[in-house]
N, C-alpha and C positions, 0 to 999 in steps of 0.2 A: 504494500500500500504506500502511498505517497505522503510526504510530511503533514501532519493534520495543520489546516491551515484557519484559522479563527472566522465563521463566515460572518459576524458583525463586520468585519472590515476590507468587505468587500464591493459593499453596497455603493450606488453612485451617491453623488452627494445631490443635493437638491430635492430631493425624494419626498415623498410624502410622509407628512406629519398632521396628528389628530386622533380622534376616537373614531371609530368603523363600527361600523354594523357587523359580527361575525357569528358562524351558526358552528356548532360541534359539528364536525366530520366523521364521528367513527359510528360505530353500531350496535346504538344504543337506543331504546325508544323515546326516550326523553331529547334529543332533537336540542341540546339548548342553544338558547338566542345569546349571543357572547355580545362584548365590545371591548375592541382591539384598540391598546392606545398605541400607537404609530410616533418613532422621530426618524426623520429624514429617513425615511423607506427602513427602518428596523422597528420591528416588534417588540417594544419592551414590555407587555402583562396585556393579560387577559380579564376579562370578570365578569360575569353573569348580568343580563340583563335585567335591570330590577322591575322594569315597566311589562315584561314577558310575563304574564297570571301561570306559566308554568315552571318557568329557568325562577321566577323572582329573586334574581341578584346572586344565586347560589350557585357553585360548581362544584363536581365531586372533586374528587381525592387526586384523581388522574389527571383532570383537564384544567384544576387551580393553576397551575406555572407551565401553561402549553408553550408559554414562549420557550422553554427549556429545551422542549423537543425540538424546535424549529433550530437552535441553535447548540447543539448539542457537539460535541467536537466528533462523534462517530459517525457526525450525518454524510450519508453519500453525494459529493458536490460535483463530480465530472463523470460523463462516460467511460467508462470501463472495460479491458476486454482481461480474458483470466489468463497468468503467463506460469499458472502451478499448474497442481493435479484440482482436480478439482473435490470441493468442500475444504481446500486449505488454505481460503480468502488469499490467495495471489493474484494481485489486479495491478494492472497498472493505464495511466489513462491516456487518454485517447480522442480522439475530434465528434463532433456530435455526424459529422460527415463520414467520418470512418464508422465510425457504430452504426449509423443506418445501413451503409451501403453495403458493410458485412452484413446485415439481418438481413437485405434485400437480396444480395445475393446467394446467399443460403437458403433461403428459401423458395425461390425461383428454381437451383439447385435439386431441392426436392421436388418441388411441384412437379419438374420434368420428369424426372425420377420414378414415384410415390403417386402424384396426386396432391392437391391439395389437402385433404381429407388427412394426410400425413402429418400436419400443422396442428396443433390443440391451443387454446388460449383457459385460461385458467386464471381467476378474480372471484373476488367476494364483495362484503362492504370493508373491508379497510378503509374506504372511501365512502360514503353515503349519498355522494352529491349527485343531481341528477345530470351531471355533466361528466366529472370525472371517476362516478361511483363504480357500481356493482355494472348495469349496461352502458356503461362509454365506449366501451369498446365493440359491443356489439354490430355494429352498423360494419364496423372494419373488418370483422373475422367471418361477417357472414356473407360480405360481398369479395371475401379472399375464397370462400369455397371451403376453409377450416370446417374440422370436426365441429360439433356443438357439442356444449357441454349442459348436462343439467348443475345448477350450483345451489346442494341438496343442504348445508350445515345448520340450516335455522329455521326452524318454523314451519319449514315448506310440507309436510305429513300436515302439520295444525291447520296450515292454509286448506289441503284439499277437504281435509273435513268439516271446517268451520264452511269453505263454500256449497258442498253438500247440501249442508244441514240451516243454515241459515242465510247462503248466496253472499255477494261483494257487499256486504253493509259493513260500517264503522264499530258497529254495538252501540254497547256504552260509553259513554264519552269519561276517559278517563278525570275530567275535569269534575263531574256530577256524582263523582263519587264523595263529594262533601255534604249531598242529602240523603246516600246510604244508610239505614239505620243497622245494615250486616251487612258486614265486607270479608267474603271470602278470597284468600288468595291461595291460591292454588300449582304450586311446583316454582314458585317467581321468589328465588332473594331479591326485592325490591330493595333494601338497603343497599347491597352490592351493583345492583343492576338497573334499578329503576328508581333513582331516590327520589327524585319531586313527583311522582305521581305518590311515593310512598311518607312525601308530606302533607299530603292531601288526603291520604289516608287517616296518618295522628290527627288531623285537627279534626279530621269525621269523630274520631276516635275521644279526641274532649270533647265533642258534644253530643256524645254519650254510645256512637255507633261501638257496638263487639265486633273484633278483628279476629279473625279465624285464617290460622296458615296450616295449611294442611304441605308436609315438604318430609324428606325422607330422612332426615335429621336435623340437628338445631342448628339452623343457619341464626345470623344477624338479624334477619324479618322475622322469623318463628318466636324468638326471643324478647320481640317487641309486642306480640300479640297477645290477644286475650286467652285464647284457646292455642295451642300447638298439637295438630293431628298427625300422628307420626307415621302412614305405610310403611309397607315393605318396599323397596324399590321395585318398581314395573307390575304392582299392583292395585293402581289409581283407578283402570277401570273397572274392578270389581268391587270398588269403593263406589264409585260413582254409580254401577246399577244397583246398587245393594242402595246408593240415596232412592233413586226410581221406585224402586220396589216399597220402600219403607214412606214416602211420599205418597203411592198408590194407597198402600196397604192403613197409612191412617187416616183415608179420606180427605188427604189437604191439597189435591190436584185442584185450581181451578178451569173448574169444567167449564165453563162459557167461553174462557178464554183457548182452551184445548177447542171446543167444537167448534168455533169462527176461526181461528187464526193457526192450526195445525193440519201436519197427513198424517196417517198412522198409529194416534192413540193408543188401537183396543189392540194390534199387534205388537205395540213395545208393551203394551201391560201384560201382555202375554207373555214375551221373553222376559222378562222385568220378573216373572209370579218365581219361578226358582230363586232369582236374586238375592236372597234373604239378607239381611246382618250378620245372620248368624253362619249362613256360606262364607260371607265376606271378611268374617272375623277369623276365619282358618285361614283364608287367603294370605290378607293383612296384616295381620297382628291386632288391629283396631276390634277393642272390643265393640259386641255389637247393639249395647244399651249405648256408648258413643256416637254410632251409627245411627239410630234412630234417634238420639237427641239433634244430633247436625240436619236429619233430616226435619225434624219437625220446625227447628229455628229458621233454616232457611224457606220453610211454604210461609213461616208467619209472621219474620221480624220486617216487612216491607218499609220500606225498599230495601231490596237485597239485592250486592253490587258480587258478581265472581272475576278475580282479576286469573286470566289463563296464562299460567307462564309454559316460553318454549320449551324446558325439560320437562314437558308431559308427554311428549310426544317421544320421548329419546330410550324406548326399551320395543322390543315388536309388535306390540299391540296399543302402538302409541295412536296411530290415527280415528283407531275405536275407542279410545278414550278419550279424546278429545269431542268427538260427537257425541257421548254420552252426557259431559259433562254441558254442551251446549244446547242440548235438551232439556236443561233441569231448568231454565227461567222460565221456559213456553208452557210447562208442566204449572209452577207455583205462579204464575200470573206476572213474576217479577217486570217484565217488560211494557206493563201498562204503568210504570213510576219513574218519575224523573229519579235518577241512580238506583234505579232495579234495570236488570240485565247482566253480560257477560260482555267483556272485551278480551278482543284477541287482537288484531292487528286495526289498528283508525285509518293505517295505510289505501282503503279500500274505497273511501270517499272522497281520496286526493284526485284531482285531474290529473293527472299525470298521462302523459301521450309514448307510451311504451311502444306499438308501433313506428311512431317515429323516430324516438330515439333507437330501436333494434333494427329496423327496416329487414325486418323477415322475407322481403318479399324477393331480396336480392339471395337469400338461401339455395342451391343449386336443390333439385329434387335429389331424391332419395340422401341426402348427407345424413351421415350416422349422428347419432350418438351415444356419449358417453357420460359418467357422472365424475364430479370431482369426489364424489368420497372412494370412488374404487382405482383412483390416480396412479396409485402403487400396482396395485393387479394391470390398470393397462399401460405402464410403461416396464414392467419387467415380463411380459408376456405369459402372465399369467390367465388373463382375459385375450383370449384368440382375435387379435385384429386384423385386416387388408385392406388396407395398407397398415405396420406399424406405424406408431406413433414416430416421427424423427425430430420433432421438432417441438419444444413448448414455450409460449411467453407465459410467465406470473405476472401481477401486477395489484393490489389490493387484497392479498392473500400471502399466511405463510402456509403454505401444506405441512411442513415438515413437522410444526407443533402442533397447527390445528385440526390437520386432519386425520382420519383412523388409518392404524396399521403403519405409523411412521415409516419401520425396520424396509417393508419393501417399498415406500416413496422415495428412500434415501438408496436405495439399493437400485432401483430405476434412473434417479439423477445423477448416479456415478457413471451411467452408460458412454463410452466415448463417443458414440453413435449419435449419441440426443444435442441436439442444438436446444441450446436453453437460454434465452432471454428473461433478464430481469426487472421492470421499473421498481424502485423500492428507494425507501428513505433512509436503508442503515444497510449493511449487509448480515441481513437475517440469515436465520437457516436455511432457507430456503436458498436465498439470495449467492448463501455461499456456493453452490455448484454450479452457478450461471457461467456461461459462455463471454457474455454480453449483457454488461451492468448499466441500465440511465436511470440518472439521479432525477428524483420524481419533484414535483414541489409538493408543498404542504400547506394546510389551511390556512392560511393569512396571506397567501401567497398567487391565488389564485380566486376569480369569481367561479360562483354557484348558488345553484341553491339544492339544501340538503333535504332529502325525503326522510317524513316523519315517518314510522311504524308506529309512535308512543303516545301521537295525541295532532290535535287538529288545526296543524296551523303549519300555513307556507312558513321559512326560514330563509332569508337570505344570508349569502354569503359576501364580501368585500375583496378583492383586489386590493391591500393597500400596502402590504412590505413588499419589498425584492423577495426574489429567490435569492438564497446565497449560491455560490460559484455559478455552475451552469444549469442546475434544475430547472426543468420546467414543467407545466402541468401534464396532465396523462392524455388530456384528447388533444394537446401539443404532439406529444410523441406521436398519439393515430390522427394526425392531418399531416406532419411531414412525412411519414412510412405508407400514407395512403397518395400523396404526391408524388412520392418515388416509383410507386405500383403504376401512375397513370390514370389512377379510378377518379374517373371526372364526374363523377354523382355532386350533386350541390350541396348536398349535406355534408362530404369531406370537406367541405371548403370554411363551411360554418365557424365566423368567430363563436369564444364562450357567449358573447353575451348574446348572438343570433340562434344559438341551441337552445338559451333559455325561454327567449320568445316562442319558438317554436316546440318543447318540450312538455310547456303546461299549455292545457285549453283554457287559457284566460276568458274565453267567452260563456265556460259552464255556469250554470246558476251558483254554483260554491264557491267562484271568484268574481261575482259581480261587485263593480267598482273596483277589483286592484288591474295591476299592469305591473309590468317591470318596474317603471317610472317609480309607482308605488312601492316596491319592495324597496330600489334603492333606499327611500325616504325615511321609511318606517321600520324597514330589516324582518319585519313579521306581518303576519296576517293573518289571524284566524278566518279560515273556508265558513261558509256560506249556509251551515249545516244545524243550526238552533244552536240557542248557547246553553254552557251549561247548566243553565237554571232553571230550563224551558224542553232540552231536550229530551223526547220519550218517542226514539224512530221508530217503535216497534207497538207501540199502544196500540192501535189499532191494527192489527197484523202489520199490513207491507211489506213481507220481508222482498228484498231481491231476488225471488226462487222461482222457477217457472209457472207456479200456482200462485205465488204470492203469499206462501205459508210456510212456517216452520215445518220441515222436513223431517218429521223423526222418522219415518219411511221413507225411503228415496229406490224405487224398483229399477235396474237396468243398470245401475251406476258401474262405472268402471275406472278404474287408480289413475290416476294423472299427478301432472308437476305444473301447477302454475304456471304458464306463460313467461312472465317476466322472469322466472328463474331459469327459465331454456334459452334465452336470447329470440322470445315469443313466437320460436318454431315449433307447428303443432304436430310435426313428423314422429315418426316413432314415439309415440307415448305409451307408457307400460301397459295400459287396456286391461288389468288384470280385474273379471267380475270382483265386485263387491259385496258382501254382507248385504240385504237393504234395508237393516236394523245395525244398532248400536248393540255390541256387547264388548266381555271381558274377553281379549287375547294376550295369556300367559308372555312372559319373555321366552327368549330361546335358549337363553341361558341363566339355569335355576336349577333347583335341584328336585323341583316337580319334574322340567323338562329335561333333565340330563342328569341324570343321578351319580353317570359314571364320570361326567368330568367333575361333576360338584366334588368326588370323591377328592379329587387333582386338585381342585381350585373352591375351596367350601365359601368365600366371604363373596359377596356383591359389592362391588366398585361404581359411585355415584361420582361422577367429578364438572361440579361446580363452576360456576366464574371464578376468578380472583377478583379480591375485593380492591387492589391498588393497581390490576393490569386492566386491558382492555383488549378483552382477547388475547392476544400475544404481542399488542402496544405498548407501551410502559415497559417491557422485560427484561431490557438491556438498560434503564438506567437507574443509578443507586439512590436514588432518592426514593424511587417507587419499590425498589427489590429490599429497601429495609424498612420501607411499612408493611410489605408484601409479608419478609420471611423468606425462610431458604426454604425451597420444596420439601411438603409435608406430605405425612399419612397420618389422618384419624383415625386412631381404632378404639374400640370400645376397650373397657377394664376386663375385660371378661374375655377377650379374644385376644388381648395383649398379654395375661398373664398363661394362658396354654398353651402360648409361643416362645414365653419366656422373655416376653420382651417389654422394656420400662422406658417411661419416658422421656425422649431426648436420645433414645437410640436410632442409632441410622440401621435402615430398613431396605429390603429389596421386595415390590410389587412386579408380581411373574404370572403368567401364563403362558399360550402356547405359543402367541403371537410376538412376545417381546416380554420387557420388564423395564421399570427405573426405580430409582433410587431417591430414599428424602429421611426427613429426617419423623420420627415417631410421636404424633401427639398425643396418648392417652388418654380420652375425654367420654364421659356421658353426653355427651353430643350427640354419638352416634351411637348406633343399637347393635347388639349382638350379631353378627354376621354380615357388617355393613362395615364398608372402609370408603372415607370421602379424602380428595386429593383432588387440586383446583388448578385449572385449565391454565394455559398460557405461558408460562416458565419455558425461557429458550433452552433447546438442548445443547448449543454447543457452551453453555456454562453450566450445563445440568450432566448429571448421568440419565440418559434418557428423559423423556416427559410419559405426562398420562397416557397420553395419546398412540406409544406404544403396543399398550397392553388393549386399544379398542377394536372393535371388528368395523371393517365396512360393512356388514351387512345392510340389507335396506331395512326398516319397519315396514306397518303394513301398508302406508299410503305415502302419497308423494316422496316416495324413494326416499324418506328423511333417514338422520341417522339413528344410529342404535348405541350413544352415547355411553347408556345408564342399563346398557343391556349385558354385560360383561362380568364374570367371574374369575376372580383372581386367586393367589395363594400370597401371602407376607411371610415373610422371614427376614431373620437378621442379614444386614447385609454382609459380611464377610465373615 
């Protein structure tokens, strides 16, 4: 690497100076509205919007001194190509003209070769913005004729079944849950993950609502709640029909609202009649006088708010539990009360013009695809391709921590075969096996505006620091690489700020009266959708569903991946018939359903966000890695001492697939036969991460992952 060179003093002089309107970039549902104080084109602090009814003035733990990231001295400042072996960060730098013209020619290379189809692009939200997010690059990979990729890490199982079951609506508006009188939160560290929606929760909470976390050990939100309901891992939906059942069973369904504004009643009451508490209590561990008391509070403490977090979905019967549980408001009426109902994504009432920013339409017929959780299987040729893979860019993703099965992600990026381009802002794990390093910019550095999943309001983003050295934004990189290609589509040509015109339907009734103009001005906007003091989308039926009804029957249905997580190509979709009821599907890995590897691997492994990383954000620097902690394992008193093992010993978590290393917290946090160990910790300062020891497998809808679906064995580590 090259002498680290300070990039405050690099900036021109003259620069812009002031406060900016700024939005969080990473990916998180809270969306917050920042303001950037700016001198002469450097970023000296950040701080929360105080005038934003949801950021109000506050920022977590992570994005307090974002300037630090921006100026960090491991930031990557110039194009790169690798003169080691590769994963042994040997970079040395190189012209922005030399690094395209290598990735152009390389891959023209294959194309002749291969195919296009040879070419894989690979992204997440690292990025949130709807310019340079999760689809920026979509429009460019799909008019190169590249693989498609599904981009399966989050939610996307939640999405297929929340749309099932209740179609593209917002729900509840996370804001309305301060006239909740029972606020269930369900598999979500809101302290960790969602904090101002989970301050709007406490102040529910002084005015007298009960707070209910139902989560698989005692996280930071379980601990702030009234009630703490403790499952077994990946058995929430035998929870959730056993509430069904116990809701039917003591007469507190409101039936008016089931017979105008549902399908399928007296068929889920019939799957529902087995359900018992008392089934559900061998399942769970949850006793089932528990059971029926949760069930009864929720038909009757109206308004009743359920908050769904995404590890509901993360064991193999995660897409049937999320439909069950989004059947429990249409059952007890909750959805006729301002803060009664369920929220799962707000995402779904934004205008957002995904067509246009994906342009599927430039997709050659029949191009495959593939999922980023099975990355490792189809670059080590494990998954039978034809063409192989030869080529991948990253870009708003690390695979190598966040995705499952690390051991062959890293075993396929060692191929000398694989052309691997990287945009990134440090060189990650990932970062380290690339061919072909460009320095990406970073939020204060670039316009956008970022998409909510957390609640209902546009975000703008500001242009107002330099990039240090030669960074530039990421639909930077795909307008000069789409120049080089030739592709004279007018959309490659798009400044930021003519994507963002053209990216939102400024003309929906949810943006009437804003405009660009207006974001500038104002940096936020709440959409067009009731507010939260008024809003009750669902009172009256309406759902978005082809009836116009809460779907707890849905006949014919068959597994899909949301659109926007394919780059909204609707080719190859998994098709697999579905259930056309909600029930409980077991994990695949248990020792109901495998007795003989449970023998091998007896504990369940839940892993978590971290509470000071942001995904795999924050992981490399030492301010966040010593509120973080060094990589841990929680084990219970009770499974630590029939290991022999005390607290503050280093440990090795194994199975078939891999193992790492951390260090041992002995806590009643967690329950007998349950070890929790939290996401994001980089491996090349770690001995391995979690993410080793996880399976791609898929669950059972929208290809999601299977997180919290995994059986491990602990032992001391040496």
């Amino acid at each position: 690497m090259n002498e680290i060179v300070d990039p405050k003093a690099l900036f021109e002089s003259g620069a812009a100076s002031g406060t900016f309107f700024g939005a969080c970039p990473h990916d998180c549902p809270d969306t917050c509205s920042m303001l950037f104080e700016v001198k002469d084109g450097a970023l000296l602090s950040v701080r929360g919007n105080p005038v934003h009814p949801m950021t109000r003035g506050g920022l977590c733990v992570k994005l307090k001194d974002y300037e630090k990231r921006h100026y960090h001295p491991d930031r990557l400042l110039y194009p790169m190509k690798r003169v080691g072996p590769k994963g042994s960060k040997q970079f040395e730098r190189i012209t922005w003209d030399e690094a395209l013209d290598t990735i152009v020619t390389r891959w023209k290379a294959i194309i002749d070769q291969h195919g296009p189809q040879a070419i894989v692009p690979y992204s997440y939200l690292g990025n949130q913005g709807l310019v340079h997010g999760l689809n920026g690059g979509d429009a460019f990979f799909n008019r190169l004729g590249a693989t498609v990729t599904e981009r399966t890490f989050c939610g996307e199982g939640s999405c297929t079944a929340w749309l099932l079951t209740v179609g593209p609506t917002a729900g509840l508006d996370p804001e309305s849950y301060i006239h909740s009188k029972y606020i269930v939160i369900w598999a979500c560290n809101s302290v960790s993950t969602n904090l101002h929606h989970w301050a709007i929760v406490k102040d529910a909470q002084k005015k007298g609502a009960k707070v209910v976390v139902i989560d698989a050990y005692a996280s930071r939100t379980a601990k702030g709640a009234d009630w703490h309901i403790c499952p077994k891992p990946g058995t929430d939906g035998a929870l959730a029909m056993a509430l069904i059942n116990s809701i039917i069973e003591q007469g507190l369904v409101d039936q008016d609202y089931v017979d105008s504004h549902t399908v399928g009643f007296e068929e889920l009451k019939e799957r529902a009649a087995a359900r018992t508490p008392e089934w559900a209590e061998g399942i769970t561990g949850v006793p089932a006088a528990d059971i029926r008391k949760l069930a009864y509070e929720m038909a009757t403490a109206q308004p009743v708010g359920i908050r769904m977090g995404v590890a509901l979905e993360r064991h193999f019967g995660g897409g049937q539990t999320i439909r069950a549980v989004t059947c429990i408001p249409a059952l007890t009426g909750a959805w006729r009360h301002v803060g009664g109902g369920v929220t799962q994504f707000p995402v779904w009432e934004h205008p957002y013009r995904f067509d246009v920013m994906c342009r599927p339409d430039l997709i050659p017929e029949g191009t495959r695809v593939i999922s980023n959780l099975q990355i490792g299987r189809a670059l080590t040729g494990e998954m039978p391709l034809d063409p192989p893979i030869m080529s991948m860019m990253c870009w708003n993703s690390n695979p190598v921590t966040q995705a499952p099965e690390t051991d062959k992600i890293v075993e396929g990026l060692m191929r000398e075969d694989l052309f691997m381009v990287s945009a990134e802002h440090f060189v990650s794990d990932t970062a380290s096996y690339a061919d072909i390093l460009l320095p990406a910019a970073m939020g204060a550095e670039m316009e956008d505006m970022i998409l909510s999943w957390g609640h209902l309001y546009l975000t703008y983003n500001t242009k107002c620091a330099e990039a240090p050295g030669e960074a530039i934004p990421n639909n930077e990189i795909f307008r000069r690489l789409a120049a080089r290609l030739g592709f004279e589509e007018e959309n490659f040509k798009w400044t930021d700020s003519e994507c963002l015109e053209h990216y939102v339907d400024w003309n929906a009734p949810a943006c009437e009266g804003y405009d660009l103009a207006y974001m500038r001005e104002h940096g936020f906007a709440r959409l067009k959708v009731g507010t939260p003091d008024d809003r009750a989308p669902h009172r009256e039926g309406n759902f978005p569903t082809p009836t116009g009804k809460c779907m707890l029957k849905v006949e014919g249905a068959t597994n899909f991946v949301a659109p926007p997580f394919r780059q909204m190509y609707e080719g190859f979709q998994p098709g697999e018939a579905l259930d056309p009821l909600p029930d409980y599907v077991g994990a695949c890995e248990s020792h109901t359903a495998d007795p003989e590897l449970a023998k091998r691997f007896p504990l369940n492994i839940v892993s978590p966000k971290s509470h000071y990383f942001l995904n795999s954000c924050y992981a490399n620097m030492e301010d966040k890695q010593k509120g973080q902690g060094e990589q841990f394992v929680m084990i219970s008193p009770q499974d630590a001492a029939a290991r022999g093992i005390i607290d503050g010993d280093r440990v090795q978590v194994a199975n078939g697939r891999g193992a790492f290393k951390g260090v041992a917290r002995v806590t009643e946090d967690v329950r007998h036969g349950v070890v929790v160990a939290t996401l994001g910790y980089w491996r090349q300062l770690n001995e391995g991460t979690v993410n080793s020891i996880s399976s791609a497998a898929f669950t059972d809808m929208g290809h999601a992952p299977s997180f919290s679906d995994n059986l491990v064995e602990v032992s001391h580590a040496n």
